[in-house]
N, C-alpha and C positions, 0 to 999 in steps of 0.2 A: 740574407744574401751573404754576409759576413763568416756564417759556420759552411754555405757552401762552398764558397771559394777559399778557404781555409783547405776542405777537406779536397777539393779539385787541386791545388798546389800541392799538396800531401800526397796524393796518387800522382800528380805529374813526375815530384820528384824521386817515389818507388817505383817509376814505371811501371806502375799498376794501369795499362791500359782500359782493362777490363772497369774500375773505378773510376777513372776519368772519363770514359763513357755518361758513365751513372748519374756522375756530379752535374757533366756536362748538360745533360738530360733534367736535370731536375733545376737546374739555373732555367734552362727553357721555360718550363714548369713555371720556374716563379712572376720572368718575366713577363710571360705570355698573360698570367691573372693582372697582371698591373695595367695589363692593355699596351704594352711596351710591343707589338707584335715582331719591330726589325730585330731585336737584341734576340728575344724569343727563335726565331726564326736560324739567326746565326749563330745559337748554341747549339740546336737541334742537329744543324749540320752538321757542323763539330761532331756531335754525337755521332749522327749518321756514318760518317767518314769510319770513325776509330769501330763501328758495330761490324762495317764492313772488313775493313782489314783485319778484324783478329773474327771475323768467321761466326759473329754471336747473330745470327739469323733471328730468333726472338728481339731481341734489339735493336733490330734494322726492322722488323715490322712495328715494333713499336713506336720507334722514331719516325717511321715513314707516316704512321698514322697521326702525329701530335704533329708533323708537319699540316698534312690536311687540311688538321683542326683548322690550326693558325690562319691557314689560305682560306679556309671557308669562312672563318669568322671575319677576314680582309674581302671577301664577296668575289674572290679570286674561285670561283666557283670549276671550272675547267680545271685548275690545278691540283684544285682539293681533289677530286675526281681520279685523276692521274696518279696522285700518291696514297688516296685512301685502295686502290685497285693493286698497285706494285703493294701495299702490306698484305693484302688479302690474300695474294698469288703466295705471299713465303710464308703467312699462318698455317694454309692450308698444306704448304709444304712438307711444314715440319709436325703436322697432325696438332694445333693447339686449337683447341677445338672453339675455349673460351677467348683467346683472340679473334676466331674466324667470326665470331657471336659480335663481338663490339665493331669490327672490322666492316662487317654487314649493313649493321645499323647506320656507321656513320654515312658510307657509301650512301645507303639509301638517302637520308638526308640531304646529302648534296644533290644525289639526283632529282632528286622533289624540286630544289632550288633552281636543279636545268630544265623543268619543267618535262623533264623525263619519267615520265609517272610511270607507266609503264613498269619498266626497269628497277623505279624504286620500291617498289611492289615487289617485286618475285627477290628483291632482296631483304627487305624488311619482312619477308614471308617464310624465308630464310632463316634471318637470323632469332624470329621470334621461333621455330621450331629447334633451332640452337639453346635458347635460353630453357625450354620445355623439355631437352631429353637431356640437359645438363642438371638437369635443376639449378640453375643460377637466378636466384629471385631479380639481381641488376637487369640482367640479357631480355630475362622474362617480362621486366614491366619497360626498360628503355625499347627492345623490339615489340612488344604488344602497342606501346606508343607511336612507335615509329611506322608500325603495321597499320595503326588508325589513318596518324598522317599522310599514307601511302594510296591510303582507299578514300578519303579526301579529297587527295589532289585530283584523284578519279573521278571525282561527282559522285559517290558513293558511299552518302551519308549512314546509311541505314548500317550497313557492314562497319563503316570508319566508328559510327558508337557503339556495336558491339565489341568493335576490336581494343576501343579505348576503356570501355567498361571490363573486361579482359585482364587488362593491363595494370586494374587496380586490384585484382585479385594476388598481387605479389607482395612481400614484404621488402620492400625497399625503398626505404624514407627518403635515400638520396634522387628518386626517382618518381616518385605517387606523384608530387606536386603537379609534376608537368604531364603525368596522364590525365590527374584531372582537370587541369586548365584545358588539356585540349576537349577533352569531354567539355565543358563548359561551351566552348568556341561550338561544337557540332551541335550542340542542343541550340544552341544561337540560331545558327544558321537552318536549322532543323524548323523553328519557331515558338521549340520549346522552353521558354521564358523561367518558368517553376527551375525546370530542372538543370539549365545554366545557372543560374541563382544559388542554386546549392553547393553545384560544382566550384562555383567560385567562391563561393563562402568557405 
């Protein structure tokens, strides 16, 4: 916290909005992991504010998305919604294809949460064919996961563990875990015992 707000005071005082932004943005960042979600919340804004004024549209989608986060993980699920949908509207704007990819996925997510399966489908369907024509191993295995969850919430097990078995075919460590816990939970639910056992091992 100490070298960001150091470096946040250093762009406030260069009138480096553009920096102040960033700092601004990454104090969120820190807050937000501490589970500190109000502090989190009221840097974002901050950010959000200054993305706006000086015209940095990647910036205001980003922020408008790590807003979301925040609201979904507060079970603020409508809002998350609201602002995962306003980043997607300016990724798609400005042609960033791998934002529109992460932007997709989280959207879906919430929607799952609104019990809007539906919806979270044709976006997690979305964003895994995002991850597949970027080649982005992340995009590929968070929307392959995100695409199971989707087909899930569907009562559509069979598809949900092809799509989570899928989703392990990517390299991305920051990300296998939680295809295959969900894999694990669908063989559960499946009544496949052996092969949740593994998944969870």
């Amino acid at each position: 916290f100490a070298c960001y707000e150091r470096a946040l005071k250093i762009a406030r005082q260069e009138k480096d909005r553009s920096n102040e932004g960033m700092w601004l943005d990454n104090l969120g960042y820190a807050y937000a992991d501490l589970g500190q979600t109000a502090r989190a919340i009221e840097y974002y804004e901050q950010a959000l504010v200054i993305s706006r004024e000086i015209g940095d549209q990647r910036g205001e989608g980003n922020r408008l998305g790590n807003l979301g986060t925040v609201y979904a993980d507060l079970g603020q699920t409508a809002r998350a919604i609201e602002h995962y949908e306003q980043a997607l509207a300016i990724v798609r704007e400005i042609g960033d294809r791998r934002g529109e990819g992460y932007s997709l996925a989280n959207l879906a997510v919430a929607l799952v949460d609104a019990d809007r399966c539906a919806e979270a489908l044709q976006c997690a369907q979305e964003s895994a064919r995002i991850g597949e024509k970027t080649k982005n191993p992340i995009i590929g295995s968070d929307g392959g996961r995100i695409l199971a969850l989707a087909y899930f919430c569907n009562g559509d097990l069979l598809v949900a563990r092809a799509a989570a078995e899928d989703a392990r075919r990517y390299d991305a460590p920051l990300c296998n875990h939680a295809a295959v816990a969900l894999l694990g939970v669908i063989a559960l639910r499946q009544g496949d015992r052996p092969a949740a056992q593994e998944a969870f091992t």
